[in-house]
N, C-alpha and C positions, 0 to 999 in steps of 0.2 A: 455744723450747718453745711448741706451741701450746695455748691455755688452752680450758677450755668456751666459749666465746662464739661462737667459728666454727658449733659444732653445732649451734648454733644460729640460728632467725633473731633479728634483733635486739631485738625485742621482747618476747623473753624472760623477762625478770626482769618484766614487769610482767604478764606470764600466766601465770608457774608461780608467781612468788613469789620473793623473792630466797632463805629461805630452802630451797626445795627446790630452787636452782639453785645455792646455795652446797655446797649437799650432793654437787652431782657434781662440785665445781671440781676444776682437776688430774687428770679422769680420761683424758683423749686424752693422750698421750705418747707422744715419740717410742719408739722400740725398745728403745733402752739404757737408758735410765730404764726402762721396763716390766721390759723381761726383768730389772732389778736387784731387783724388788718382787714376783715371781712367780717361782714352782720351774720354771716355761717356760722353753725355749731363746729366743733372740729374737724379739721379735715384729716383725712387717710396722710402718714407719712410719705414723700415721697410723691405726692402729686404737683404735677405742671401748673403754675399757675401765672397768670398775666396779670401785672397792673392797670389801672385805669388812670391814663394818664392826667387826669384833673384832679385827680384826689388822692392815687398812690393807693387804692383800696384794692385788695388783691382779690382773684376772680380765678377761680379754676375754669382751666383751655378750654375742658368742653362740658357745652349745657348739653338744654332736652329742647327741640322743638314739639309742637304739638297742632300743627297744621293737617288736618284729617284724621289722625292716629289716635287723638280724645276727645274728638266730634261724635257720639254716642245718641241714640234715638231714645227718650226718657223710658224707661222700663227695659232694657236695654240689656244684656249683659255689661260690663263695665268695671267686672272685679280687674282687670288687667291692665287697667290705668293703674290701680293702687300697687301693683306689681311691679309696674315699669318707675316710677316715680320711688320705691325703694330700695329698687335694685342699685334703680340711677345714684339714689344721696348718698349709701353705704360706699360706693364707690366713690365717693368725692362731687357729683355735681350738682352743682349749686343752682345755674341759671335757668331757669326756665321761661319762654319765650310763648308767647301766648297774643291772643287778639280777640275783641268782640266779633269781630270775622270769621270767628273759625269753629262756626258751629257752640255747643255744648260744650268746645273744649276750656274754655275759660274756670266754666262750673266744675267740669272734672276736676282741675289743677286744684279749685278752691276746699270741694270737698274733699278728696281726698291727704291733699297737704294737709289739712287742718287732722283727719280723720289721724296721721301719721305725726302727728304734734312737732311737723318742720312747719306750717304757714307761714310764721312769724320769721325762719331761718331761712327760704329760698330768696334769692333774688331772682324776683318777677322783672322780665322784660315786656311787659306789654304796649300795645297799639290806640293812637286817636284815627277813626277815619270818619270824619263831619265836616259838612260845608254850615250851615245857619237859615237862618229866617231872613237874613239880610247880610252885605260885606262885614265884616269884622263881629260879628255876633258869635259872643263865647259860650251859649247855653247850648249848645247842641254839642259842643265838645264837652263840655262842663259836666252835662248828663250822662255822657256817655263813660267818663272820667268816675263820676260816684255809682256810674252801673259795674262797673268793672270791679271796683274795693269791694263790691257788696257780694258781686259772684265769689271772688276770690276770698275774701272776708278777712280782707284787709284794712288797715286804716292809711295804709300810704304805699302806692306805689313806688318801687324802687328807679326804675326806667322807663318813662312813657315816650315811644317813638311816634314819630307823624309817618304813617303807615302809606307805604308806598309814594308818598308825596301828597297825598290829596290834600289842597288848599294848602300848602305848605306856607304860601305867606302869611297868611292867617294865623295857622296852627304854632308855627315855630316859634314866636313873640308868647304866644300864653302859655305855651309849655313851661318858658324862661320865667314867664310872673310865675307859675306854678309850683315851680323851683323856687324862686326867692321864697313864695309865700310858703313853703314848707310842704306843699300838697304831694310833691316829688321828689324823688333826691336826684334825679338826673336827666337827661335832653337828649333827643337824639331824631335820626329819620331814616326811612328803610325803604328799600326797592328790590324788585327779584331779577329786572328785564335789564340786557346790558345796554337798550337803547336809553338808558337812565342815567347812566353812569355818570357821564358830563353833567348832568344835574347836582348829583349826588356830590361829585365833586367841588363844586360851585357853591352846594352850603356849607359843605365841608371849612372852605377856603373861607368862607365868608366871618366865620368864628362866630361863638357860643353854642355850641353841640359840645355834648359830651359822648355822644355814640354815634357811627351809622353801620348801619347793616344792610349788608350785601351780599348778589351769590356769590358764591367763588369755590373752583374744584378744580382739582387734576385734570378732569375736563374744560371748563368754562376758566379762564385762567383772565379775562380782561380786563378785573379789576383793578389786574397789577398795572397796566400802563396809568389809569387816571386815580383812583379813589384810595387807595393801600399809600402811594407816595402821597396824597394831601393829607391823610390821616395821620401818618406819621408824623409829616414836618409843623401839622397843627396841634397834635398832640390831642387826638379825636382818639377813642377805645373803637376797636371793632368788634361786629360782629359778622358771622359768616353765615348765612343758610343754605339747604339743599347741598352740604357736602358729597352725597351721593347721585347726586344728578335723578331724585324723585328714584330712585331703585335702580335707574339704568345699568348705574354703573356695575352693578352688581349679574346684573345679566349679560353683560358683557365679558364679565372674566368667569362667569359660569365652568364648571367642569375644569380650571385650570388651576395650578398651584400657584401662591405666592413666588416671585422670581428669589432664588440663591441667594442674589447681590443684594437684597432687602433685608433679608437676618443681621447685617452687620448693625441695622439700627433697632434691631428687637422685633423686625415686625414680620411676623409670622400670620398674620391672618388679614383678608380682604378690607375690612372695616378699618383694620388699623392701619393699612397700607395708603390709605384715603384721607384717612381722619389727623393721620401724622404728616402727611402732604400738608394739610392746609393748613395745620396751627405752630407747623414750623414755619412759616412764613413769620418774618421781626411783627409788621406790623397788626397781625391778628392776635385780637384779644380772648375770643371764644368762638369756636367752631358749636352748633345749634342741628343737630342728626338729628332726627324724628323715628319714631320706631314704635310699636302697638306690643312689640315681642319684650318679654321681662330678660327672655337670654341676650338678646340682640343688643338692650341699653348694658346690661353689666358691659359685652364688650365691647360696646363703642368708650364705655366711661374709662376702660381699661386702656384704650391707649394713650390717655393724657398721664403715664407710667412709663419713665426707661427711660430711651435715647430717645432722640429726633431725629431726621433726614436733615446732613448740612446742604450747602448748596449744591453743591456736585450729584449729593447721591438723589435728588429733588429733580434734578434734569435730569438722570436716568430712570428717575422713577416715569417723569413724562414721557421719557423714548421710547419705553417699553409698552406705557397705555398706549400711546399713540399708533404703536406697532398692530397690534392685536386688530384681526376680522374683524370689522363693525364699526371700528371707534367714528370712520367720519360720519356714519347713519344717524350715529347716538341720538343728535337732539331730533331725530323725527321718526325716533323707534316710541311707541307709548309711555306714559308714564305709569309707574307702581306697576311694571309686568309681575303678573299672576293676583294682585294684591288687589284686594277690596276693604270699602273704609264706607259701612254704608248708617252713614249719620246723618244728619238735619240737612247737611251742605247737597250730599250726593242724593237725598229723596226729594229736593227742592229742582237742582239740576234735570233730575230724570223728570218729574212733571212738568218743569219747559218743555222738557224736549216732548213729549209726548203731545201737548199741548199744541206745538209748532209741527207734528208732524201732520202727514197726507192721510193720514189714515181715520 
């Protein structure tokens, strides 16, 4: 068996700390020991994997998101979801991250897993976003809860998060009955905006979560001051979205090579250079890329493989982004430059807008 210390370089323990190095010990294993700790088929030897710290069920680094990328218009082309989603599991990922939010993409996930006879072996992280008929009324979550099983065509969700906080007080308590009663196997709650965070925090701290999910990136790094230290010390799984800052970051290091000083952790290419920033971090559970491209998920899936960035080589990897023309624009350059995703969400958006305009 191989232990944490390959994933690392060797001096390790004396820049993360032994105990946030102790905290991923046993997480690389081989296949058969994973697949024995996870609802997953076997996994690829040699794959990254994080525990979840309620249950000790092991979870490969990085999932799929599916925010825009399997929001598909019915008649649609659509063979490329089932592309992306085999590319992704041969590789090792498991989680897949989804919402009644997000267009069509729920149904993709569902038909297609099913169509690829993983349904039953992904772990679904899906989304509640419901207020009610009245304060504390559960049929609007409730419904939205057996609309979800039935896209995905499942009989139990694995992870239902209260999506972006909406009605959190509400939501968080029957998520927890949900769980006792079997309906779920796990809790959690999820935000993208860092003016969230201190919230995020706050249920975090509060206990009974088993997930939150948050952004966080080489770019957008704020999580680390409030939500990554209560998740740790509460013993909350994370999760991470928009590792690539919606495509930015990609257009940002356009036309340039991976830097020299990066090969020393195996990473030779842009994605990996991103995708291994984040889920070296102790307290990340799983890193959730999104991507329409079948080449693009093999090689996101591919760098939860090899070394890690320890702490040192994680601060020059930020010196060097941070270096680069553009970086402070980033968050008011557009999102998904060059890229279109024109499904349910974006032909609803454009009739607003045409709708509100002068014309």
């Amino acid at each position: 068996m191989r232990d944490i210390a390959p994933i690392y370089r060797r001096d390790a323990l004396k820049l993360l700390g032994a105990g946030a190095v102790a905290s991923l010990a046993g997480t690389l294993l081989p296949s058969s020991l994973a697949s024995a700790a996870t609802p997953a088929a076997a996994l690829p030897p040699g794959l990254i994997t994080r525990r979840i710290p309620s249950s000790a069920e092991l979870l490969p680094a990085i999932g799929l998101g599916t925010f825009l990328t399997f929001d598909v218009i019915a008649g649609e082309q659509r063979e490329f979801v089932r592309q992306v989603l085999q590319a992704s599991w041969e590789k090792g990922v498991r989680v897949i991250d989804t919402s009644p939010l997000y267009g069509t993409g729920e149904v993709s996930v569902g038909d297609y897993a099913t169509a690829l006879g993983i349904g039953e072996q992904i772990f679904i992280a899906n989304k509640i976003w419901s207020t009610g008929d009245f304060l504390a009324d559960e049929s609007h979550a409730l419904a939205s809860l057996k609309q979800s099983e039935s896209r995905l065509w499942r009989k139990r969700i694995d992870l239902m998060q209260c999506h972006s906080l909406v009605n959190v007080e509400v939501i968080a308590p029957y998520l927890n009955a949900w769980k006792k009663e079997g309906l779920i196997r796990y809790t959690g709650v999820t935000h993208y905006l860092n003016d969230y965070l201190q919230a995020l925090q706050g249920w975090v701290e509060k206990g009974g979560l088993d997930f939150v999910q948050v952004q966080y990136s080489i770019f957008n790094r704020a999580a680390e001051q409030r939500v990554l230290p209560a998740a740790a010390d509460k013993g909350v799984a994370v999760l991470t979205n928009m590792p690539f800052e919606k495509a930015r970051l990609f257009k940002l290091v356009e036309g340039q090579e991976v830097p020299a000083f990066a090969h020393e952790a195996g990473i030779r290419s842009w994605s990996h250079y991103f995708l291994k920033w984040v889920i070296s971090h102790p307290a990340v559970t799983c890193a959730l890329p999104a991507t329409s491209n079948p080449e693009h998920a093999r090689e996101n899936a591919l760098a939860m493989y090899g070394e890690l960035p320890d702490k040192a080589l994680r601060e020059r990897m930020v010196r060097h982004i941070e270096g680069l023309p553009g970086f402070g624009e980033l968050a008011r350059m557009a999102p998904y430059p060059g890229k279109r995703y024109p499904g349910v969400i974006a032909r609803a958006q454009g009739a607003l807008r045409t709708r509100l305009s002068d014309g």
